[in-house]
BAKE-438974 format. One record per residue: residue number from 1; x, y, z of N, C-alpha, C in turn. Coordinates in steps of 0.05 Angstrom, whole numbers. Layout:
BEGIN
{NUM; {X; Y; Z}; {X; Y; Z}; {X; Y; Z}}
...
***
This chain:
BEGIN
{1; {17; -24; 0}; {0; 0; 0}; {18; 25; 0}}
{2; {9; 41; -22}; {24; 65; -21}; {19; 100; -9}}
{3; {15; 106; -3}; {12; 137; 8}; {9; 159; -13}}
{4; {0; 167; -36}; {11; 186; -56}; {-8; 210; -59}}
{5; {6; 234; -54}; {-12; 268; -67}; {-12; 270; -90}}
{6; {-29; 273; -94}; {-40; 289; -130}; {-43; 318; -116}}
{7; {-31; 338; -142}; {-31; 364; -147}; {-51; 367; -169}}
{8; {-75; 375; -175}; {-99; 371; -191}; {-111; 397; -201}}
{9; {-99; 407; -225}; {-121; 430; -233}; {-153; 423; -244}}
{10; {-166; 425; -234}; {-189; 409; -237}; {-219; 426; -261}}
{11; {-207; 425; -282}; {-217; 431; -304}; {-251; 442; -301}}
{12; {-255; 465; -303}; {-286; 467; -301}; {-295; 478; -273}}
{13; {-278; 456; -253}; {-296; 466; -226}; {-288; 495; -209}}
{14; {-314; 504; -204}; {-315; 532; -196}; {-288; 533; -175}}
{15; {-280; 516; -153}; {-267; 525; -132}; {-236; 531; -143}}
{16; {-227; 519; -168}; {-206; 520; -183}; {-202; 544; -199}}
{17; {-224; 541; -215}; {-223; 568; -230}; {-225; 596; -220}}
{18; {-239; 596; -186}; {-237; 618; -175}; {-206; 625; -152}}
{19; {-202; 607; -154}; {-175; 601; -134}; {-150; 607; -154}}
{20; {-157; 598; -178}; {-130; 614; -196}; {-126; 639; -206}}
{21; {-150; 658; -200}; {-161; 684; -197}; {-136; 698; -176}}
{22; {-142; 691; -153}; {-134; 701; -123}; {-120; 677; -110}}
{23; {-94; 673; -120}; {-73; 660; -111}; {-72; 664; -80}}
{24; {-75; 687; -74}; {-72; 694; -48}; {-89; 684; -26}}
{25; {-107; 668; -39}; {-123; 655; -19}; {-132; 622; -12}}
{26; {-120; 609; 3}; {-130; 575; 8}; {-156; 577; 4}}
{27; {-162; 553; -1}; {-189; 541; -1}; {-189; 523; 15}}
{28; {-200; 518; 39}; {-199; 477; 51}; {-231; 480; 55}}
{29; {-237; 454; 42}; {-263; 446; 52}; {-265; 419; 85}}
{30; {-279; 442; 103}; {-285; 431; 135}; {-302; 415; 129}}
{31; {-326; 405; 108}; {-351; 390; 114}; {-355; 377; 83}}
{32; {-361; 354; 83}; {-363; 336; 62}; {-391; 346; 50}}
{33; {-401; 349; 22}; {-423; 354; 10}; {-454; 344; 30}}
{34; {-476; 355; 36}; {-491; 347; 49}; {-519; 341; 33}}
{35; {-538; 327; 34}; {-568; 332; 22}; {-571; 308; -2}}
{36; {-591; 309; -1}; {-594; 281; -21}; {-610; 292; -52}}
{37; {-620; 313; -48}; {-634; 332; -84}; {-608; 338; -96}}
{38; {-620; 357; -111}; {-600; 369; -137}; {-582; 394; -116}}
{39; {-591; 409; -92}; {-571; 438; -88}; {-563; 410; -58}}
{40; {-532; 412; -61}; {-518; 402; -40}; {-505; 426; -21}}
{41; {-498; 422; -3}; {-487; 450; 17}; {-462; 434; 30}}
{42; {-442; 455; 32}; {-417; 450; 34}; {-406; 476; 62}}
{43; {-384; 465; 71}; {-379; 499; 91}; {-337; 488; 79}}
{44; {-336; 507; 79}; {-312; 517; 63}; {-296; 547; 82}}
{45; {-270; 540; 93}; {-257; 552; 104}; {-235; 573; 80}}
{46; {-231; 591; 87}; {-220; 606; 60}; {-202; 625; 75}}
{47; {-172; 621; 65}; {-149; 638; 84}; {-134; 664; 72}}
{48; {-133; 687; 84}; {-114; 702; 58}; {-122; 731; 70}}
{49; {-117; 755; 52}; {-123; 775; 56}; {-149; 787; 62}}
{50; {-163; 797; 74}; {-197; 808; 79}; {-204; 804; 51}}
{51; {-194; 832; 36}; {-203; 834; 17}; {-203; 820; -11}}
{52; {-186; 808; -14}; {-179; 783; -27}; {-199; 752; -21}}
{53; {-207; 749; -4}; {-229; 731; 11}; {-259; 742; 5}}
{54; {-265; 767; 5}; {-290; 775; -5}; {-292; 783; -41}}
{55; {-266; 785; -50}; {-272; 785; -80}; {-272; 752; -91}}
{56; {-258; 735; -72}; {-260; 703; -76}; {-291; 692; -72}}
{57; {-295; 705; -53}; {-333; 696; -44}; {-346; 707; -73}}
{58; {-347; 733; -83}; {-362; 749; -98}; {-354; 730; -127}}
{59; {-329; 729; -130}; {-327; 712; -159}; {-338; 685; -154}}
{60; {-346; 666; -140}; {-361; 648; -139}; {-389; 644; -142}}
{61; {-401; 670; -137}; {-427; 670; -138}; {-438; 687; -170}}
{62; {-417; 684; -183}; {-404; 686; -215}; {-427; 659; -233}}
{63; {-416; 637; -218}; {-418; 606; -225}; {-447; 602; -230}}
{64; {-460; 590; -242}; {-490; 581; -242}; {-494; 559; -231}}
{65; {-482; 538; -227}; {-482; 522; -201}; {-483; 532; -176}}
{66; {-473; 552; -169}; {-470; 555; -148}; {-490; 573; -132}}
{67; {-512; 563; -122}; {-544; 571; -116}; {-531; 595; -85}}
{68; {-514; 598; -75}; {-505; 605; -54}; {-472; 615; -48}}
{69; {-462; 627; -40}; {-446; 627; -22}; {-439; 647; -5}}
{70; {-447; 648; 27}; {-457; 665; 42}; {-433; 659; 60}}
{71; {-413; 681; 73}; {-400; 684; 92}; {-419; 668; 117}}
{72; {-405; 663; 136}; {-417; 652; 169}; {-412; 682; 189}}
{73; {-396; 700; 185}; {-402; 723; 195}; {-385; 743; 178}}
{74; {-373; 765; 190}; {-373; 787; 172}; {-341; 774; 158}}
{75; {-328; 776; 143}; {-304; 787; 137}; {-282; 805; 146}}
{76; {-276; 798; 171}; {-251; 821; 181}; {-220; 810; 185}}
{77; {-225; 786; 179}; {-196; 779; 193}; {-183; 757; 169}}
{78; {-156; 739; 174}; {-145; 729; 153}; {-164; 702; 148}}
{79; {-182; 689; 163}; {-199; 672; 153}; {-229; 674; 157}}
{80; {-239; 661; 143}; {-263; 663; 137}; {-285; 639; 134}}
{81; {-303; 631; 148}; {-322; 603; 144}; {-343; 620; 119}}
{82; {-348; 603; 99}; {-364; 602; 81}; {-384; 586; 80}}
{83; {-414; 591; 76}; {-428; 566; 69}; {-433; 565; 50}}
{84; {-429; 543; 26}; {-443; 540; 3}; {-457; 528; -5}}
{85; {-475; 534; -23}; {-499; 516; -31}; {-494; 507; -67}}
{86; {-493; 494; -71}; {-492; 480; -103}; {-507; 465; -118}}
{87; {-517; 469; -146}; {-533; 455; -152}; {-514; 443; -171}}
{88; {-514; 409; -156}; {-500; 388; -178}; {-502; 382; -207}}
{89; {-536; 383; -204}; {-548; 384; -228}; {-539; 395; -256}}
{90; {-527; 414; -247}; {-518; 438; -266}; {-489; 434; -274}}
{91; {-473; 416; -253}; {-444; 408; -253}; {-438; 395; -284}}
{92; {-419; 404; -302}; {-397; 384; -322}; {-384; 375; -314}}
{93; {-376; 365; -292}; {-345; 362; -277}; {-352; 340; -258}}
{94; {-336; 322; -259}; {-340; 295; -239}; {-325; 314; -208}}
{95; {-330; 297; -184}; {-310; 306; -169}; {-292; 287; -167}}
{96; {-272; 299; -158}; {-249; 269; -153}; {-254; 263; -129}}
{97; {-270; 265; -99}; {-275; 247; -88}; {-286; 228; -104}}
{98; {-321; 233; -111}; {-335; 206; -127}; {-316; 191; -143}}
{99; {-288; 210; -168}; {-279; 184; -169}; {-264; 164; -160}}
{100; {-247; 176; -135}; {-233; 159; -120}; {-262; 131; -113}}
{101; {-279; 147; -101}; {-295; 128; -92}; {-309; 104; -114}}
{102; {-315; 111; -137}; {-317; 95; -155}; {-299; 76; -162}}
{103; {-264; 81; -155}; {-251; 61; -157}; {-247; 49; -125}}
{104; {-264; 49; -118}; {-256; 39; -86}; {-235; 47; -62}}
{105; {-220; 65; -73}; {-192; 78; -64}; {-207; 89; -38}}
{106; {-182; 84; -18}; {-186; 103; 7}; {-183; 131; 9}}
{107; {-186; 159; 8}; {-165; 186; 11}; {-183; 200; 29}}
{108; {-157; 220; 36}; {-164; 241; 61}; {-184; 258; 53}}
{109; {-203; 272; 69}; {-224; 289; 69}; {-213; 310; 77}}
{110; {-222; 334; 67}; {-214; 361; 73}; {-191; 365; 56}}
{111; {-190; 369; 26}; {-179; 374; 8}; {-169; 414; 9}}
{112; {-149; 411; 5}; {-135; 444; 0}; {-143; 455; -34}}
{113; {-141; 473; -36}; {-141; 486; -60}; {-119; 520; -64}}
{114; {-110; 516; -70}; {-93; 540; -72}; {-78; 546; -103}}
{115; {-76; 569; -106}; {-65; 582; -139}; {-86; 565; -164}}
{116; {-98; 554; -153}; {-113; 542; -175}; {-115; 506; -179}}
{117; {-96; 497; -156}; {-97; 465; -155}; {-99; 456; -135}}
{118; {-113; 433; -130}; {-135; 422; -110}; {-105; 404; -104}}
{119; {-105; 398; -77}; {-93; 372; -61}; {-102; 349; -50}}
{120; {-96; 323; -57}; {-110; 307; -51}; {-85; 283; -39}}
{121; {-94; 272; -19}; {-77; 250; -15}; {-95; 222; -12}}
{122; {-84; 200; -27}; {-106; 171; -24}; {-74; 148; -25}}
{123; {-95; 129; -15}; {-88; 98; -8}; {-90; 75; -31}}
{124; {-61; 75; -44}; {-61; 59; -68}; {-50; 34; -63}}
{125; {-54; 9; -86}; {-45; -15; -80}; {-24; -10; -102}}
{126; {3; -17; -98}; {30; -16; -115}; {23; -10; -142}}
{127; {3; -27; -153}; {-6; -28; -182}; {-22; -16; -198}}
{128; {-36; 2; -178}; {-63; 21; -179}; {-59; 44; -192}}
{129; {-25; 55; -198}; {-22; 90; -202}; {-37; 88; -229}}
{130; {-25; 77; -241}; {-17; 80; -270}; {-60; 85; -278}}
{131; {-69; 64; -267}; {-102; 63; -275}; {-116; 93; -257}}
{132; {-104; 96; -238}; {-127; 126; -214}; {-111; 141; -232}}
{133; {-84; 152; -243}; {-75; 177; -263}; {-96; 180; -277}}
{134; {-101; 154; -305}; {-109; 160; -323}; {-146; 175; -314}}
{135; {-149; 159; -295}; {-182; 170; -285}; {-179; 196; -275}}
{136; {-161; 204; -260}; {-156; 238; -253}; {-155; 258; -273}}
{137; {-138; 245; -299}; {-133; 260; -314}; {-155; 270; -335}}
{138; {-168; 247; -339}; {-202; 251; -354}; {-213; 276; -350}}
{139; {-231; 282; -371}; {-238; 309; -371}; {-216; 333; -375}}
{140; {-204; 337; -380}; {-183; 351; -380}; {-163; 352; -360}}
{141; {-170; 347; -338}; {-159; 354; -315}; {-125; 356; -320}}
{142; {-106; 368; -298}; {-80; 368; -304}; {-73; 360; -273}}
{143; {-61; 341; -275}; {-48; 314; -251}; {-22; 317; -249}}
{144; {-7; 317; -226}; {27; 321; -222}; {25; 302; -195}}
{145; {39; 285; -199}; {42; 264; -172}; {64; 283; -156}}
{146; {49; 289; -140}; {69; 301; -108}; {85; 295; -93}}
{147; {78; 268; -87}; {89; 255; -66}; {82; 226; -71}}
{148; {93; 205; -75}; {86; 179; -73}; {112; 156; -59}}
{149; {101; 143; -29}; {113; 132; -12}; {113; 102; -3}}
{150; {122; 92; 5}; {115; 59; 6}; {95; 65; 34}}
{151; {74; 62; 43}; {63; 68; 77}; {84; 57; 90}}
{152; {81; 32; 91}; {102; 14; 116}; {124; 22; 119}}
{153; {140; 43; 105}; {166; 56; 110}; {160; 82; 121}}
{154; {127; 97; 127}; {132; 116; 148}; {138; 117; 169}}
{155; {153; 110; 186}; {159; 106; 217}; {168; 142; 227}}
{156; {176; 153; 212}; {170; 181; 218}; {171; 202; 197}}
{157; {165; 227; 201}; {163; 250; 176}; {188; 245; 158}}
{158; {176; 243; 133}; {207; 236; 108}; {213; 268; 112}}
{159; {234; 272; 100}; {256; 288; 107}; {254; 293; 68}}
{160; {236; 313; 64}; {228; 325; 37}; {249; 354; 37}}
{161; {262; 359; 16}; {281; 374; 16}; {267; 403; 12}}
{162; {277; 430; 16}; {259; 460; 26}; {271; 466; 7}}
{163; {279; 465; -14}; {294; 480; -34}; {276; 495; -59}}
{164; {255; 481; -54}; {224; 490; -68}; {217; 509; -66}}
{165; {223; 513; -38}; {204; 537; -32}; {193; 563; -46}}
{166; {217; 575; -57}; {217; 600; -78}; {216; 593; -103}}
{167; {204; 565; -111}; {209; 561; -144}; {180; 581; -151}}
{168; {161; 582; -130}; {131; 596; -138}; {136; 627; -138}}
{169; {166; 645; -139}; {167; 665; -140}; {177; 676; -169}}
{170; {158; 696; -170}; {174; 711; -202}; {200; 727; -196}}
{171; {214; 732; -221}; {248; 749; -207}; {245; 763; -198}}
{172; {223; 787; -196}; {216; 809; -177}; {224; 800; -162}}
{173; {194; 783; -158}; {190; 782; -125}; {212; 764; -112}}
{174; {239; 756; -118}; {253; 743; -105}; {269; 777; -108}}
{175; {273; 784; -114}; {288; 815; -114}; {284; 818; -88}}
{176; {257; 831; -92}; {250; 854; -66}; {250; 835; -43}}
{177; {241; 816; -36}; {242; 791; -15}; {272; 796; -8}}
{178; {292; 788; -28}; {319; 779; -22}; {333; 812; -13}}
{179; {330; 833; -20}; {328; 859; -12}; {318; 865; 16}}
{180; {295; 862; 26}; {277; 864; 49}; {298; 841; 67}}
{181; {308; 819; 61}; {312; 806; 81}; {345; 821; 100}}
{182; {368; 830; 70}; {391; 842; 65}; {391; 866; 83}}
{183; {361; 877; 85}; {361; 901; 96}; {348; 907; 123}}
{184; {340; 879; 131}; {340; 890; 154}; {304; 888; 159}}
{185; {290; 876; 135}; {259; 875; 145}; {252; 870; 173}}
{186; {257; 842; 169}; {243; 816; 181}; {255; 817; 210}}
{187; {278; 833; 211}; {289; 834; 234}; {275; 852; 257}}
{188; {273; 827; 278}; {250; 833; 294}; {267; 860; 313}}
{189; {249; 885; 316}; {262; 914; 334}; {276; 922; 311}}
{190; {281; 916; 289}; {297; 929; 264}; {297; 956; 251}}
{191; {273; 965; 251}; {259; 988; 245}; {267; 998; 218}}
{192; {266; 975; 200}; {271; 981; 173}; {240; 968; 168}}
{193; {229; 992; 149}; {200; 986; 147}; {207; 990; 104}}
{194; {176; 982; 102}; {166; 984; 76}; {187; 999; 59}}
{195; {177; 1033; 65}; {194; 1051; 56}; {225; 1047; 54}}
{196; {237; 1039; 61}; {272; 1033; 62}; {272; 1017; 43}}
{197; {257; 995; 40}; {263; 975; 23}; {258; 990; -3}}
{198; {240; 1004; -6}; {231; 1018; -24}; {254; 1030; -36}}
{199; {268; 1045; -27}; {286; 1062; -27}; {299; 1046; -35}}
{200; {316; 1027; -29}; {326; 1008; -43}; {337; 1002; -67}}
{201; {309; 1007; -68}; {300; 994; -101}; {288; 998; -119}}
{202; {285; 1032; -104}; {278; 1053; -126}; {252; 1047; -134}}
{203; {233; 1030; -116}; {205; 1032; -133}; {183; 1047; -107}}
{204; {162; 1043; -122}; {140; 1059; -94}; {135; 1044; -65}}
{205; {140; 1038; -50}; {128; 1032; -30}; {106; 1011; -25}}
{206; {81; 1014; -47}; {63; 1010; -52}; {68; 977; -68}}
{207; {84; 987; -84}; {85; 962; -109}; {107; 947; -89}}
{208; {122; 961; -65}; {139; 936; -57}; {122; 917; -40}}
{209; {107; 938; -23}; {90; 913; -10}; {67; 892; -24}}
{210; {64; 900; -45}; {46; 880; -56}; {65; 861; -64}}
{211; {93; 865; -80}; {115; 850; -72}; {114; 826; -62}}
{212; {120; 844; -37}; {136; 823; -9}; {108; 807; -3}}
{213; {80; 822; -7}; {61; 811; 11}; {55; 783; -8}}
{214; {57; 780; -35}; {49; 757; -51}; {79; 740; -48}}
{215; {97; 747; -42}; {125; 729; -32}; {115; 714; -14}}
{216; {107; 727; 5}; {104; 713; 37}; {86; 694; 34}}
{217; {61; 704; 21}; {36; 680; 18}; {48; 660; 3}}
{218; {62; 662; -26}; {75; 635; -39}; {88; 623; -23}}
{219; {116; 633; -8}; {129; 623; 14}; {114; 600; 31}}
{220; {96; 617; 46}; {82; 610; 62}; {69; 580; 51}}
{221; {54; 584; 32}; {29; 566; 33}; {48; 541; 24}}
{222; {76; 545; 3}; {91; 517; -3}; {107; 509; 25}}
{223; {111; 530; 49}; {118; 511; 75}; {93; 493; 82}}
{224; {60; 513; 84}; {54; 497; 89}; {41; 460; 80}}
{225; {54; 462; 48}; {44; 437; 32}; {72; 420; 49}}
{226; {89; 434; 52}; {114; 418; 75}; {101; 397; 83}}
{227; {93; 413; 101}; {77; 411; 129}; {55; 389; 130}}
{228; {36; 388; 111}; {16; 369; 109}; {28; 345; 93}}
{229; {53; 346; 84}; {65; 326; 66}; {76; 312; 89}}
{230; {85; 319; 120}; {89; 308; 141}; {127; 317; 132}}
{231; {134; 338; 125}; {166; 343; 133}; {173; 353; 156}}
{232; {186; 352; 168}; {189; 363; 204}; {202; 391; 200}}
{233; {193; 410; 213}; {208; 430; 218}; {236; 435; 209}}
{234; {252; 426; 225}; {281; 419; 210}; {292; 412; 181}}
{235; {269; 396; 176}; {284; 395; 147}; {272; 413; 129}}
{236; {257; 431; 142}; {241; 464; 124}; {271; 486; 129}}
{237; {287; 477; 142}; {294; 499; 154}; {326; 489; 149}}
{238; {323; 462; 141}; {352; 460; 125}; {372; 455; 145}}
{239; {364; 437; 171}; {382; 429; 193}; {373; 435; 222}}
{240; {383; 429; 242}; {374; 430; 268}; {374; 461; 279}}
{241; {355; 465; 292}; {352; 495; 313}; {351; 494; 342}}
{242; {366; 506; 347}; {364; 515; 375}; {345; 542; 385}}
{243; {339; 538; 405}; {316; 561; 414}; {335; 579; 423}}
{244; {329; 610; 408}; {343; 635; 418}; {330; 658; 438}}
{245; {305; 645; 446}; {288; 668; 463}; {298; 661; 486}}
***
């Protein structure tokens, strides 16, 4: 039995097509489809900037499937509970749970979505890839095997190499990042703000923080695929740490 993530742009379906809109924002679904008619209801957790999270809500309700999607309270902070309502009926698009489940396959619930590709991890028998690819890939879809492990050799977090991390950055944005860090950002009491970096680098202020702020979220969200891939701290960080507080 093997362990393996699929990376899945999932051709057609709204949470994809609106998620490659606003990179800046996760998608994880908290609650498996509910109801037995044509409109199913879903609650959907959504991570990222305020405002970037309410233009993600607003482009969904874009979709004609999509009979609903109503915040759980206001929008003020970096996450947000969504409820949605969907009419299947109206769906072109299989989901890849049903088809894992059509081939009998085991996988995790509460699937990620971010920049535009869904995460999925399932329970294969040695001989199974080659037949669940070709079914993922149907419909258009676009499939990148992530991660694929023998189970019985997890005895603890594999040791996945962090060298990734900035492949999701354009040359800018490794500029001003690699600038901001040179100068003294991140450095906590540093009092090198926005503006300095700016100065820098000769651009506005403005355009650096949008910058640094879409650095950090790419950064960020490939530590956190680390992280759910089960890499330990240490090997994100490229060797052992000692506590300095």
């Amino acid at each position: 039995m093997r362990e393996v993530t699929f990376r899945i742009h999932h051709a057609g379906e709204p949470e994809c097509e609106v998620s490659a809109r606003h990179p800046e924002v996760r998608y994880r679904s908290v609650s498996s489809m509910t109801g037995s008619g044509s409109e199913r209801k879903r609650i959907a957790e959504l991570t990222g900037p305020p405002a970037e999270i309410a233009a993600f809500v607003e482009d969904f309700r874009e979709f004609d499937l999509i009979v609903s999607a109503e915040p759980l309270a206001p929008i003020e902070g970096a996450h947000a509970y969504v409820a949605l309502t969907i009419d299947v009926s109206a769906a072109d698009w299989d989901g890849i749970g049903e088809r894992f489940s059509r081939l009998g396959i085991h996988y995790r619930t509460g699937t990620t979505i971010s920049g535009g590709v869904e995460r999925w991890t399932a329970y294969l028998e040695d001989d199974d890839l080659s037949a669940v690819m070709r079914e993922l890939e149907r419909g258009g879809n676009e499939v990148e095997l992530a991660r694929n492990v023998e189970l019985a050799s997890i005895e603890r977090s594999p040791q996945l190499p962090a060298s990734g991390l900035l492949d999701g950055l354009t040359d800018r944005q490794r500029e001003v990042l690699a600038t901001a860090i040179a100068a003294g950002y991140y450095d906590h009491g540093g009092g090198v703000g926005v503006e300095e970096v700016a100065a820098e680098l000769g651009l506005g202020s403005t355009t650096v923080w949008e910058h640094l702020s879409r650095a950090e979220s790419s950064v960020m969200n490939a530590l956190f695929d680390r992280f759910a891939e089960g890499e330990p701290v240490d090997a994100a960080y490229g060797g052992d740490r000692t506590d300095s507080s």
